[in-house]
N, C-alpha and C positions, 0 to 999 in steps of 0.2 A: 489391412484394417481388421479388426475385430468384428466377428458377428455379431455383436452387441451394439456396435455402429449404425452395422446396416439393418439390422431388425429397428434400431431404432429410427432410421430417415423414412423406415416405409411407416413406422408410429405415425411420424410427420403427416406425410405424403396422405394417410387414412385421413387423421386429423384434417388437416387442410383441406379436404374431400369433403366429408364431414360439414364443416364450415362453410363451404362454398357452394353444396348442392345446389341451396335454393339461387341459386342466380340465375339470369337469362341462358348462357351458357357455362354449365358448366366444368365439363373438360377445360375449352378456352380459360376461364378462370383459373382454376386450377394447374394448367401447365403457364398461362401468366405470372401465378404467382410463384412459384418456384422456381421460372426461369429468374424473375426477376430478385428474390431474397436467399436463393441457394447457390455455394460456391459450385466451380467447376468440379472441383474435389467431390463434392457430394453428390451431383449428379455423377459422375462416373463409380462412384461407391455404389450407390442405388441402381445402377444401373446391371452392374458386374455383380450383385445380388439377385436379380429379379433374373440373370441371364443363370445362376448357377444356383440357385435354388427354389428356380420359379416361381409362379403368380400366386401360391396361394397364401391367404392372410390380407392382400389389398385389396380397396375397393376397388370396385371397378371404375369409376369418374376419375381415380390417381391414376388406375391401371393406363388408360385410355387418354389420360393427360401426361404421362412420363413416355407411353410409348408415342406419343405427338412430338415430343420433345428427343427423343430418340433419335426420330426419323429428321430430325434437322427442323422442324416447323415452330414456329414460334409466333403466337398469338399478337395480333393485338392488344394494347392494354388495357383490361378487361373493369379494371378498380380505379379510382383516383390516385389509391397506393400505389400504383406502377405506371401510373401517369404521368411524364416529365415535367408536360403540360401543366398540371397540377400545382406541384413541387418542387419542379427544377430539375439538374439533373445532378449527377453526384460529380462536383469537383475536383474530386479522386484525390 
């Protein structure tokens, strides 16, 4: 993949940081919401980025929400948007 990918999932990652601060938690949010709307492709993209040319440029609530996500742990669902409950579940 191209640098230009992965600068841009951690744009993302910021973004979606960004958006979610104000929540009760939000790391949880945040690794919620990109466990639940990001491929596997792009977490292992962002991943192999943040592993080879390190942390700087993301926030830290992304940082501390990808490396949650890293480590195998995955949130409860933090939004209505990642709520099955909600919504349903996807069909596939």
């Amino acid at each position: 993949m191209s640098g230009q990918t992965e600068a841009k999932l951690v744009y993302m990652a910021n973004q979606i940081a960004r958006n979610l601060k104000h929540e009760p938690h939000p790391v949880a949010a945040v690794a919620d919401h990109i466990r639940a709307f990001w491929s596997p492709a792009m977490l292992r993209q962002v991943f192999a980025h943040l592993a080879m040319q390190g942390e700087d440029g993301i926030d830290p609530v992304a940082r501390a929400a990808l490396a949650e996500l890293a480590a195998g742990h995955a949130p409860p669902p933090q939004t209505k948007a990642t709520d099955p409950a909600h919504h349903g579940a996807d069909a596939g």
